[in-house]
C-alpha positions in Angstrom: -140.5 20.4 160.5 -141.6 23.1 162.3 -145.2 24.6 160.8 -144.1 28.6 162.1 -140.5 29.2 162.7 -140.5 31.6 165.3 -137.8 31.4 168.6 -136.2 28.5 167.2 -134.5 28.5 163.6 -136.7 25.7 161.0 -135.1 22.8 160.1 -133.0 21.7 157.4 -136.0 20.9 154.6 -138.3 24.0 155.4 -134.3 26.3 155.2 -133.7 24.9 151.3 -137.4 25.8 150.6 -137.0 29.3 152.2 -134.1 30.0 150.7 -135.1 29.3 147.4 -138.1 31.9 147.9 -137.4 35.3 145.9 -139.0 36.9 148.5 -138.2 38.1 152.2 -139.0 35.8 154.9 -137.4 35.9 158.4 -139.0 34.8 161.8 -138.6 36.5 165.3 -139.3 35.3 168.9 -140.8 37.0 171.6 -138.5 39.5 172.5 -138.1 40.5 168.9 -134.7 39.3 168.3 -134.5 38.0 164.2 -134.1 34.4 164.8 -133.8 33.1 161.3 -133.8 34.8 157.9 -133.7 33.7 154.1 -131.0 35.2 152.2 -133.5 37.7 150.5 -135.0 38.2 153.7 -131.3 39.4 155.2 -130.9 41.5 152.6 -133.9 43.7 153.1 -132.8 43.5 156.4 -129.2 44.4 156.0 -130.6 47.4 154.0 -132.7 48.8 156.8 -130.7 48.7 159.8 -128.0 51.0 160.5 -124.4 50.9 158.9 -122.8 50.2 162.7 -125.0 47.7 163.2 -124.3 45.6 159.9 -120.8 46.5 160.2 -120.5 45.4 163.6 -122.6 41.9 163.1 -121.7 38.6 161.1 -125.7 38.1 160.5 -128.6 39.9 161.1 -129.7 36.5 163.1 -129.9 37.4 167.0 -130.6 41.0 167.0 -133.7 42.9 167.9 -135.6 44.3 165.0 -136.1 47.4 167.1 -132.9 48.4 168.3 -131.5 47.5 165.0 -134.2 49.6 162.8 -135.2 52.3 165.2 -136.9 54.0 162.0 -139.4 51.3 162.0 -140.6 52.2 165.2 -143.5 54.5 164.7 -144.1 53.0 161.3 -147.5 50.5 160.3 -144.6 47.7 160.5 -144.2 48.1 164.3 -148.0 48.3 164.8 -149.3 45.7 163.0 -146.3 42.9 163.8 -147.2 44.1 167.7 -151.5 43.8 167.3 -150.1 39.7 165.8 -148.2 39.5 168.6 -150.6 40.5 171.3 -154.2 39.2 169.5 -152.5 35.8 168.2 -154.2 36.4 165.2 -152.5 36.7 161.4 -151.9 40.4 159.9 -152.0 41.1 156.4 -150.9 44.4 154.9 -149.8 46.8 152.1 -147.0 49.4 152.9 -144.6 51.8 152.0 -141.4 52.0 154.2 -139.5 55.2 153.3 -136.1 54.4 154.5 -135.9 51.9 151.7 -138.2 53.8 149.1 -140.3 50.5 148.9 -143.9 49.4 149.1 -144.0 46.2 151.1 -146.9 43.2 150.8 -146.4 41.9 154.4 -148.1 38.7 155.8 -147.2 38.2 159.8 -148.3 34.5 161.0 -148.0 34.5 165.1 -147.2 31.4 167.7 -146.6 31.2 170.9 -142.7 31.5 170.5 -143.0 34.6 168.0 -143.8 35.6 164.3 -143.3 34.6 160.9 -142.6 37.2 157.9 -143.3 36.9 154.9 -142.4 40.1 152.6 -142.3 40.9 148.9 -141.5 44.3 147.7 -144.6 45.5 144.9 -143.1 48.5 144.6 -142.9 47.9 140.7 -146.6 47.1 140.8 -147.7 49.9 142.9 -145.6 52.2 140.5 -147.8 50.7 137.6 -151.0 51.0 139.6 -150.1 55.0 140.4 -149.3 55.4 136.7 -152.6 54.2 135.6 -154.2 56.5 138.6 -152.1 59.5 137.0 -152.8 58.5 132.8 -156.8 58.1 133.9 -156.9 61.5 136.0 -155.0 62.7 132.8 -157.6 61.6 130.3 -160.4 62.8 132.5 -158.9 66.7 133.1 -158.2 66.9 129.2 -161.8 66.0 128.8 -163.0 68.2 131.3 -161.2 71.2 130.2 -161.5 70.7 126.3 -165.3 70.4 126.5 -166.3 73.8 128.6 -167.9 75.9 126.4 -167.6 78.9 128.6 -164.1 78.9 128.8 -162.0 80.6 125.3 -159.6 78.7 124.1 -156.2 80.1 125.1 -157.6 79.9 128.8 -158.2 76.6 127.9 -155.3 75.8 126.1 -152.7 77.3 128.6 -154.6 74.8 131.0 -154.0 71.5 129.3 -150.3 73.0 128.5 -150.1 73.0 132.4 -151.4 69.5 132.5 -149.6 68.1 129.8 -146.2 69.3 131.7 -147.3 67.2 134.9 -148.3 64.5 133.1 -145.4 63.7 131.0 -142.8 65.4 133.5 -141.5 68.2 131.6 -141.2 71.5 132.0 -142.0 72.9 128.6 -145.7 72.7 126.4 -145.9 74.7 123.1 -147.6 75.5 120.2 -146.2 76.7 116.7 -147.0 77.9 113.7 -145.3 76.9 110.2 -145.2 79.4 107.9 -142.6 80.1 105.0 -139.9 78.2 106.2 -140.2 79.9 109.7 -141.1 78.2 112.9 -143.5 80.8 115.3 -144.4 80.0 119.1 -148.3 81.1 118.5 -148.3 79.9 122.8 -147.1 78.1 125.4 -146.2 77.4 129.0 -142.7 76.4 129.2 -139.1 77.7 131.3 -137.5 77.9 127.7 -136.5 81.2 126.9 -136.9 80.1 123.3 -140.1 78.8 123.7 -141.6 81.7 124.6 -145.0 82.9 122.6 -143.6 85.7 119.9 -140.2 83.5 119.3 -139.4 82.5 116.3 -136.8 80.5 114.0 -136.0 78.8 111.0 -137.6 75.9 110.4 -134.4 74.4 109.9 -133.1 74.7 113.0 -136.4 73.0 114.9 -137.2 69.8 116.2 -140.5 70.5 114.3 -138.8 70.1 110.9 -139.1 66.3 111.5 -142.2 66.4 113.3 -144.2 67.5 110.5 -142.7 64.9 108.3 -144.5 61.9 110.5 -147.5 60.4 110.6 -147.7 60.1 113.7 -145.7 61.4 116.7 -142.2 62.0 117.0 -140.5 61.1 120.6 -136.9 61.8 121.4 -136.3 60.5 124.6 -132.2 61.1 124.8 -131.5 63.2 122.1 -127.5 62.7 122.3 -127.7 59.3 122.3 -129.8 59.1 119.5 -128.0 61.1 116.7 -129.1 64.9 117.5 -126.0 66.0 118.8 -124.9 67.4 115.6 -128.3 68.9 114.4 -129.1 72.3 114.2 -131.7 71.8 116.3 -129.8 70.7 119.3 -127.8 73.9 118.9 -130.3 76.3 119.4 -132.5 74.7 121.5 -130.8 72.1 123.8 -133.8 69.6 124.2 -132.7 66.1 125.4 -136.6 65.0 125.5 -138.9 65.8 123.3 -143.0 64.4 121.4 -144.4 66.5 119.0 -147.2 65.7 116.6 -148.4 67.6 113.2 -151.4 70.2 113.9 -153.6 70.5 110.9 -156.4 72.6 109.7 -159.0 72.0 107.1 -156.4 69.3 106.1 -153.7 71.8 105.6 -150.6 72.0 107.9 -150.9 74.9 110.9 -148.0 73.8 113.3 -146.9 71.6 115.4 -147.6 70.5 119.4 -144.8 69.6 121.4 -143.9 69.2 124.8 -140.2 69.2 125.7 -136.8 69.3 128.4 -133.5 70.2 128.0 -132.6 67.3 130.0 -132.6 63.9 128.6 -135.8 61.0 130.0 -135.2 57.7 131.9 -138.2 56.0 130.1 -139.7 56.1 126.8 -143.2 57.9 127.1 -145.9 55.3 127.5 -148.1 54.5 125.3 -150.9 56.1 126.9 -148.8 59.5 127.1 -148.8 59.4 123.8 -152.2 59.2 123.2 -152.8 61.8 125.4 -150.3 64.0 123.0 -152.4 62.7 120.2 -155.7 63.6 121.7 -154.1 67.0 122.5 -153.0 67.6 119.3 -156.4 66.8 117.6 -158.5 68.9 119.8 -155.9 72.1 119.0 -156.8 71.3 114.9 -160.7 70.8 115.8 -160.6 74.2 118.0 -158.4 76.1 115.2 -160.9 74.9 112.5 -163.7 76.1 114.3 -161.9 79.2 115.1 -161.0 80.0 111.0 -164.9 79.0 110.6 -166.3 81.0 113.3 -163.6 84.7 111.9 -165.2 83.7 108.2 -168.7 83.7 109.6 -167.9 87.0 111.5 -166.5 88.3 108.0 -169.7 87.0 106.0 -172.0 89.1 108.7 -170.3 92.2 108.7 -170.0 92.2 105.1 -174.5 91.0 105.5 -174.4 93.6 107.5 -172.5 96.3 105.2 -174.5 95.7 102.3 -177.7 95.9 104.0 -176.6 99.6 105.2 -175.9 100.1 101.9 -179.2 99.1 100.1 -181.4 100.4 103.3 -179.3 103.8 102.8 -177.4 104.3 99.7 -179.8 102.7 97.7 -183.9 103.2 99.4 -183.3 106.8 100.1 -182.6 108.5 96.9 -185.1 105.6 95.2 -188.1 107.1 97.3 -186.9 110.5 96.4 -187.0 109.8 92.7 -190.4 108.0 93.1 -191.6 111.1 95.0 -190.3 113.4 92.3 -192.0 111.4 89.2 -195.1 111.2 91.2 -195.2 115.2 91.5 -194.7 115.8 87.8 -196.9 113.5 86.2 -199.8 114.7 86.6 -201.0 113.9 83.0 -200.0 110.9 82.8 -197.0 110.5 80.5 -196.1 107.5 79.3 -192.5 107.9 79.3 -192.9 108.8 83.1 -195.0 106.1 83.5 -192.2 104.0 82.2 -189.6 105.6 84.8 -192.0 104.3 87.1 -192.5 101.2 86.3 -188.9 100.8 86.3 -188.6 102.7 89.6 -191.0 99.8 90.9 -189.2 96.8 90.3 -186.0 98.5 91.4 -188.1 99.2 94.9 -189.3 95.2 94.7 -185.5 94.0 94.2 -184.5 96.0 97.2 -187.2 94.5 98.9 -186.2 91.3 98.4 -182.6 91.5 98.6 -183.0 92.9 102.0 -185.5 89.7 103.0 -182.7 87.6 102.2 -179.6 89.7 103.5 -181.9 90.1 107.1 -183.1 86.3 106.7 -186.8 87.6 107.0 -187.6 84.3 105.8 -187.4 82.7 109.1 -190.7 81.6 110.8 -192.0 83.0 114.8 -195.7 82.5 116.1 -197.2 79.9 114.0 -201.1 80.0 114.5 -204.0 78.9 112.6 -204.3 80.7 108.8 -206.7 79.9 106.3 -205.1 79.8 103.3 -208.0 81.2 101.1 -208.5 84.3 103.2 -204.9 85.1 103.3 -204.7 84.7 99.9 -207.1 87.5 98.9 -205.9 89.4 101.3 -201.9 89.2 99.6 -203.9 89.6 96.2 -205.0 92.8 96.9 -201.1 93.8 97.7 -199.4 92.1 95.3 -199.4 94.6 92.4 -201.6 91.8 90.2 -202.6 94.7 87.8 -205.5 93.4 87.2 -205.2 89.3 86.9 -207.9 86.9 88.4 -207.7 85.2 91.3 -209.5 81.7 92.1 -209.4 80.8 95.4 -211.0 77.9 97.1 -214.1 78.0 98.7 -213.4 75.6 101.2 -211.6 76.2 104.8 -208.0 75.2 104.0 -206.6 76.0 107.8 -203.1 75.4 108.2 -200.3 76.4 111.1 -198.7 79.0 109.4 -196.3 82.0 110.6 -199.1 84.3 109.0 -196.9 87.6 107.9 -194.3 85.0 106.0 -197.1 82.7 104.2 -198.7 86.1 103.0 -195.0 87.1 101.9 -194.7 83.3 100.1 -198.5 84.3 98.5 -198.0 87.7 97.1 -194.4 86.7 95.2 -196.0 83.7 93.8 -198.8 86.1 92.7 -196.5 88.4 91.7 -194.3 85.9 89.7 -197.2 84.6 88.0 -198.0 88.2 86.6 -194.6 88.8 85.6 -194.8 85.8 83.3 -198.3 85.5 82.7 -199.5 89.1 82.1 -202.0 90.9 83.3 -204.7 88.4 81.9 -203.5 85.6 83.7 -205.8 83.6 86.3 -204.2 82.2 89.3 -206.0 79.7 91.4 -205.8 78.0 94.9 -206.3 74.9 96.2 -205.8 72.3 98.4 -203.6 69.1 97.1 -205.7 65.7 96.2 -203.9 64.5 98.8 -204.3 66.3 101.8 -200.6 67.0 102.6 -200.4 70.4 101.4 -202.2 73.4 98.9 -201.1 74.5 95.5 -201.1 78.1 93.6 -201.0 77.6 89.9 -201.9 80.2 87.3 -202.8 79.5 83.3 -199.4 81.5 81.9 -196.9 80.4 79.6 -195.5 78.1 82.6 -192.0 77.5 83.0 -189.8 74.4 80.7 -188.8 71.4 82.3 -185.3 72.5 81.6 -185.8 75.5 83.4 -187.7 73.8 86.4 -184.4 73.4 88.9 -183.3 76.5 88.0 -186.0 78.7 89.2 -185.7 78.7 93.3 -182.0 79.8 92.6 -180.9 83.8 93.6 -181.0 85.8 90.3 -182.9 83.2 87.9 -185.3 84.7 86.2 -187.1 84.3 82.5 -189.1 87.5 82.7 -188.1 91.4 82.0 -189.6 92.3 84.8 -188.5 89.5 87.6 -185.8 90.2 90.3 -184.9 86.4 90.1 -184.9 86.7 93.9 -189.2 85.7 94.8 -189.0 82.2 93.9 -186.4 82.3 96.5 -187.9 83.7 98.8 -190.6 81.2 98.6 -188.3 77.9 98.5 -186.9 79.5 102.0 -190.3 80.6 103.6 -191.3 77.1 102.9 -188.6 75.2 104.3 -188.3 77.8 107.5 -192.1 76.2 108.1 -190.7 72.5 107.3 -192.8 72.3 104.2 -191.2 71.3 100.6 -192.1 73.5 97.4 -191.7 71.6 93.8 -192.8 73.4 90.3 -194.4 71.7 87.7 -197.4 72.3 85.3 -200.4 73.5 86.1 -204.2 72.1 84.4 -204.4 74.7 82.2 -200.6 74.6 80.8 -199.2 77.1 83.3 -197.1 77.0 86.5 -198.1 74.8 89.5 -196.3 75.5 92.9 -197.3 72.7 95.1 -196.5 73.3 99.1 -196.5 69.7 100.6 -195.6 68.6 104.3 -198.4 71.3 105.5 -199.9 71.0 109.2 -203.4 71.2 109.0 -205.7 72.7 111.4 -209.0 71.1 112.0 -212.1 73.5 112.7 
C-alpha cells in the first residue's frame, strides 16, 4: 500500500477505505494532472470544473487541476498546494472557494511523485460560527445603545429598530399601541406602507391580536403555510414572517413589538433571536415606565411649582397688607384686634411652613460645627415663645450641623411646645445619656401614646393654634442630616423629642 498516493493511483485496500470516506480526497502528480479521486472527492471536483470539460471527460482522473478549474488559479488553493509542492512540507488550511459557495478545511500531504488532498466542506460550521459572531455583536449593540443616557429614547429606539432588521433579516421593526380595540404604530423603521408611525387599524385585523394573547413571543415564519391565509390579518397586511412580544407598563398592557416581512422565512428564528426580541421588548416597557414616571414627576413640580406662586403671591401679599393695616389702627390696644392678629400670625407661620415643604427647604448644605446650646437661645429668642422658660445645657454640646436648618428644627419644636404647653411652659436641652444624640423636652400636657405616630404627619395637630405642618418639618430636617427623631415623654410628664444618630464635634 502506498503511504501518499500521488502519480500513481493507491492500491486496492487504501481505494475501499477512501471511498468509504464522506469527505473529498483526490491525489495529483507533479504536473498536476488528478491521478486518483474518491467518489466524494470527484464530485467536488466535477462541480468546479467547467461544463465542457465534464461533458467532454469519462472521469475527472488524468486531467490537470488547472486547466480544468482555471477559477482556482489565483485563489489560496493554488498557492498553498504550490508552497507543498515546492517546500515538501504539509499545508493545512481553512477556505472559502466562491465558485462553489463553500468553505473548505484542506489538508495537502507532499511526495516526491505529487500531493495528497484531503478536503471537507465546514461550510455548515462556519455558518454556525458567523451566526454566533452576528447574535453576540447583536447582544452587545442592544446593550450599548439601550444603556446611553445621553441619547432620548426615540433616537435610541429608531437605532435598535435598525439593528433588529439586520439581525433577524427583515425589513420591517415597529412599535404599537393598543387602545380601545384599535392597533396605532406609536414608531418604527420599516418599508411597509402600513407600518408607518401615525397608521392605525382595528385590532382585529392585526397580527398583534394574537400577540398580546401569549406569554411569550409569537413567531410566524410562513404565514400561508401555517393557517393565516384566511385571517384578516393577512389581508391587510401581507406578512409571511413575523415575532412579536406583549409590551407592558406598570403591569398593564401598552402595545406590542414586532418585527416583520411580507415574504415568508427559510428558518425558524433562533433561539437567541428571540431573546434578543425579548430583551428588546423589555427594555421598551422599562423606558415607557420611566417615561409615564418621569411626565408624573414633571406634573407634580409644575403643580409644586403653581401652588408655591400662589401662596408666595396670592396668599403673602394681601396677608402683609392686612397685618400692616391692623398694626396702624391699633394703637390702643384692642383686644379684638389683637385677636385678628393673632389669627393673622398663625396664618403667616402656616405659609411659612407650607412654602418650607413645597420648596423642600428642609434639605441640608454646609454642615459645620454648632453648638447646640448657643443655637438654641439664639432660635428662642425668634420663636415667638411668649414668654416660656428655656433650660439649656451648660455644657458644649458641638455637633455637625447645617446651622440655618437645625435653628429651623429648634424654634418649631419651641414653638410646638408653646402651642401645647402655654406660655408657662419650660422647655429644656440636653444631651442624650448616651452620647448619640441631644433632646428638647418641655413640662406641657405631652402628647398620648395613641397620638405619638401621628404627630410628624402633614396636617396633624392637637392644638388651636398648630399648623400640623412643624413637627414635619422637624422629622425631615432630621433625616436631611441622617439623624432619627422619636417622641415620647419627657421627666416632668411632657413631650420629649430625642435626635439620635448625631455627629459630634470634639473641642
Amino acid at each position: 500500500m502506498n503511504d501518499t498516493p500521488g502519480a500513481s493511483a493507491p492500491d486496492a485496500d487504501l481505494r475501499v477505505v477512501l471511498d468509504r470516506m464522506a469527505d473529498g480526497f483526490f491525489a495529483l502528480d507533479a504536473d498536476w494532472r488528478i491521478t486518483y479521486t474518491n467518489e466524494t472527492g470527484a464530485a467536488i471536483l466535477r462541480e468546479a470544473m467547467a461544463d465542457d470539460i465534464v461533458e467532454s471527460r469519462e472521469s475527472v482522473e488524468g486531467a490537470n487541476i488547472w486547466e480544468s478549474i482555471p477559477e482556482a488559479v489565483e485563489t489560496e488553493f493554488y498557492d498553498r498546494y504550490h508552497e507543498a509542492m515546492e517546500t515538501q512540507e504539509p499545508v493545512s488550511f481553512d477556505s472559502y472557494y466562491e465558485p462553489l459557495d463553500t468553505w473548505f478545511d484542506v489538508r495537502v500531504s507532499p511526495s516526491e511523485s505529487g500531493l495528497s488532498i484531503h478536503l471537507r466542506d465546514i461550510t455548515e460550521q462556519r455558518e454556525l460560527e458567523r451566526q454566533r459572531e452576528r447574535d453576540l455583536k447583536a447582544v452587545q449593540r442592544l446593550y450599548a445603545v439601550s444603556s446611553d443616557r445621553k441619547r432620548p429614547f426615540e433616537e435610541k429606539l429608531d437605532s435598535l429598530f435598525e439593528l433588529g432588521c439586520e439581525y433577524l433579516d427583515v425589513p420591517n421593526g415597529f412599535l404599537t399601541r393598543i387602545d380601545d380595540g384599535t392597533q396605532y404604530i406609536e414608531a418604527s423603521h420599516a418599508t411597509h406602507e402600513a407600518l408607518q408611525p401615525g397608521e392605525s387599524c382595528p385590532l382585529a385585523e392585526a397580527y398583534c391580536k394574537q400577540t398580546i394573547g401569549q406569554e411569550d413571543l409569537l413567531t410566524v415564519v410562513d404565514a400561508a403555510a401555517e393557517g393565516w391565509s384566511d385571517d384578516p390579518a393577512f389581508d391587510r397586511f401581507n406578512l409571511g414572517t413575523y415575532v412579536g412580544g406583549r409590551v407592558e407598563v406598570d403591569a398593564e398592557l401598552y402595545g406590542t413589538l414586532c418585527f416583520a416581512d411580507t415574504a415568508a422565512r427559510s428558518e425558524p428564528f433562533t433561539d437567541l433571536q428571540q431573546t434578543f426580541v425579548r430583551l428588546l421588548t423589555r427594555w421598551v416597557s422599562y423606558e415607557l415606565e420611566r417615561k409615564r414616571a418621569e411626565a408624573e414627576v414633571q406634573r407634580e413640580r409644575d403643580r409644586h411649582e403653581e401652588f408655591t406662586s400662589v401662596v408666595t403671591h396670592d396668599l403673602r401679599n394681601p396677608l402683609n397688607a392686612a397685618i400692616g393695616h391692623v398694626d396702624l389702627v391699633d394703637a390702643d390696644g384692642d383686644d379684638h384686634l389683637q385677636a385678628v392678629k393673632d389669627s393673622l400670625s398663625r396664618m403667616e407661620t402656616l405659609i411659612d411652613d407650607l412654602l418650607t415643604l413645597a420648596r423642600e427647604d428642609t434639605q441640608v448644605e454646609d454642615l459645620t460645627a454648632v453648638d447646640v446650646a448657643d443655637l438654641s437661645r439664639e432660635a428662642w429668642g425668634t420663636a415667638e415663645t411668649r414668654g416660656a422658660d428655656l433650660t439649656a445645657t451648660d455644657d458644649r454640646v458641638v455637633v455637625r450641623a447645617d446651622r440655618s436648618k437645625l435653628r429651623q428644627l429648634l424654634e418649631n419644636l419651641f414653638r410646638n411646645a408653646v402651642d401645647h404647653g402655654g406660655t408657662d411652659v419650660t422647655i429644656r436641652v440636653a444631651p442624650l445619656a448616651d452620647a448619640s444624640g441631644f433632646f428638647v423636652e418641655d413640662d406641657g400636657p405631652g402628647i398620648p401614646a395613641s397620638e405619638r405616630e401621628k404627630v410628624f404627619e402633614s396636617g396633624f395637630t392637637t392644638s388651636k393654634d398648630g399648623t400640623g405642618l412643624g413637627l414635619r418639618i422637624v422629622e425631615e430636617i432630621a433625616a436631611a442630616h441622617g439623624w432619627t427623631v422619636t417622641v415620647g415623654e419627657g421627666s416632668e410628664g411632657g413631650a420629649r423629642f430625642e435626635i439620635e444618630g448625631v455627629q459630634f464635634v470634639d473641642d
